[in-house]
C-alpha positions in Angstrom: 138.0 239.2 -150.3 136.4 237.4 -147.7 137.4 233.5 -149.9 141.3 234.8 -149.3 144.2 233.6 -146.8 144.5 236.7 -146.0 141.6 237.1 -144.6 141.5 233.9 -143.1 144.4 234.8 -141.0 143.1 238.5 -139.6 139.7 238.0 -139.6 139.3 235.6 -136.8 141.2 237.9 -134.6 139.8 241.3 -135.7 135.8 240.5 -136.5 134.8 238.9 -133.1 136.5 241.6 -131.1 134.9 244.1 -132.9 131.9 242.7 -132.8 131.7 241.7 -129.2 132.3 245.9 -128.6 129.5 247.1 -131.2 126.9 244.4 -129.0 128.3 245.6 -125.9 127.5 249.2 -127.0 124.2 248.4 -128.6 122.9 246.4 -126.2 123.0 243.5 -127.9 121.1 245.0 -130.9 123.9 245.0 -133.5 126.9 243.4 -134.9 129.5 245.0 -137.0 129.8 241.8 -139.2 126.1 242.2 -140.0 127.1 244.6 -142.7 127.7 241.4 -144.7 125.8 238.2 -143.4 123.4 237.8 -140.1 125.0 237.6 -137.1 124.3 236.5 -133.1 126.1 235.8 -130.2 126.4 232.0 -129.1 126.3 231.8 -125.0 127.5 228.2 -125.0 129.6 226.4 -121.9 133.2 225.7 -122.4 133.7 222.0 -123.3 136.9 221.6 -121.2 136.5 224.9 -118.9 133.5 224.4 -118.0 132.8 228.4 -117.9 130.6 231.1 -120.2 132.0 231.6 -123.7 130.4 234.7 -125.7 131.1 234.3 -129.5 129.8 236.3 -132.1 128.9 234.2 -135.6 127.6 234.4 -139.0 124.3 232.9 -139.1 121.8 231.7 -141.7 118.1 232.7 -140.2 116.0 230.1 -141.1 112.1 231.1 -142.2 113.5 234.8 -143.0 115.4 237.3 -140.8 112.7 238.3 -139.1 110.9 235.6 -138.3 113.4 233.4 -137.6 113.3 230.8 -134.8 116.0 228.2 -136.0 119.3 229.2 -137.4 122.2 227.6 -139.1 125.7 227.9 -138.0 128.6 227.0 -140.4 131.9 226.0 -138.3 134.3 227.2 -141.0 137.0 228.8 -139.0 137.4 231.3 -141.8 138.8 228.0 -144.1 141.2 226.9 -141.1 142.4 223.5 -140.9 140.8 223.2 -137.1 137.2 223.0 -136.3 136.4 226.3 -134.6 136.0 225.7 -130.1 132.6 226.9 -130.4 131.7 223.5 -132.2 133.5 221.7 -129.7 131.0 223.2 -126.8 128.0 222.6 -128.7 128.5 219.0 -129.1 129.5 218.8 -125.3 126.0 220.8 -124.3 123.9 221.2 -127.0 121.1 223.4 -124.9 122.7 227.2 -125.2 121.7 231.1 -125.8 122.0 233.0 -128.6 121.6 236.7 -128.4 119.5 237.2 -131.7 118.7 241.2 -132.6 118.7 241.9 -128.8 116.6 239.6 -127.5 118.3 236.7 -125.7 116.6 233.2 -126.8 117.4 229.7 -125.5 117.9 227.4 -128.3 118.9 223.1 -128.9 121.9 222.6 -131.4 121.9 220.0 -133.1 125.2 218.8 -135.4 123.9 218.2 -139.1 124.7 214.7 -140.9 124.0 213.1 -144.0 121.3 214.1 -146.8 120.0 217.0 -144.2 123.3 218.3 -144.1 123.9 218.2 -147.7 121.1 219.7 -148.1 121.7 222.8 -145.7 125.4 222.9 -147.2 123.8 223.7 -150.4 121.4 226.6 -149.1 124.6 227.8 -147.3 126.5 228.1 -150.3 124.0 230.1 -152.1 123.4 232.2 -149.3 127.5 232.4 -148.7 129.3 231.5 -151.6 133.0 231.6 -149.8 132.1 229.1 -147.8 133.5 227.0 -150.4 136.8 228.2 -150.9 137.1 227.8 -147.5 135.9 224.0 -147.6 138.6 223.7 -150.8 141.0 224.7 -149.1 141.0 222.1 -145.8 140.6 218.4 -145.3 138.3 218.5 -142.7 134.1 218.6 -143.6 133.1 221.5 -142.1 130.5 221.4 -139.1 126.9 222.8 -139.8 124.1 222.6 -136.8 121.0 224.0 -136.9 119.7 225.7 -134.1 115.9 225.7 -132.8 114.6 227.8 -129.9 113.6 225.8 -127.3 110.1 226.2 -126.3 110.0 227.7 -123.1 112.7 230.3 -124.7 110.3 232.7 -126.1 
């Protein structure tokens, strides 16, 4: 269900605002969307605005769930033709905050190219196989970055 157009066109609308109310409520402990993949929230700066933009994702942990301290974010835009804003704002300021499990952590993104990227595309598909139906169905190569806590973040 997730791989369809339908979902494609609802989902963007009705996941993140129902996951921005389930972490309000928690205190930042849960996500709705967990129920199918990891999740955070991204804190990142608004490349045009310039202001705060909250945006609950899917995430790929990196070193297990638990002991995660990098993370892989998949700009899929649900298999939309445009590359989601939140990618745009990493690329502007790469130094953010990502809500991970309630515990706030300041992290570096950094925009995946080449054989690394290939490589992480790969694990993202067996960890999320939809991920390429939504790649099928656009023109556009779909923006990974990994993302590593800064050191002082802890």
């Amino acid at each position: 269900m997730s791989a369809s157009r339908g979902f494609a066109r609802v989902a963007p609308y009705v996941i993140p605002a129902l996951d921005r109310g389930v972490h309000r409520l928690t205190r930042g402990r849960r996500l709705l969307s967990t129920a199918m993949l990891p999740g955070l929230v991204l804190t990142s700066t608004g490349a045009r605005s310039g202001l705060p933009r909250r945006t609950p994702l899917a995430c790929m942990p990196e070193g297990g769930a638990g002991a995660a301290r990098s993370w892989i974010l998949v700009g899929s835009n649900f298999g939309r033709p445009g590359h989601p804003a939140w990618t745009h704002n990493l690329l502007a300021q790469p130094r953010v905050t990502i809500s991970w499990r309630g515990t706030d952590v300041t992290v570096t993104a950094v925009l995946l190219e080449g054989e690394e990227r290939a490589a992480v595309w790969a694990a993202a598909l067996a960890f999320w196989p939809p991920y390429a139906a939504y790649q099928r169905r656009i023109s556009r190569e779909i923006r990974l970055f990994r993302l590593t806590e800064w050191p002082s973040g802890r």
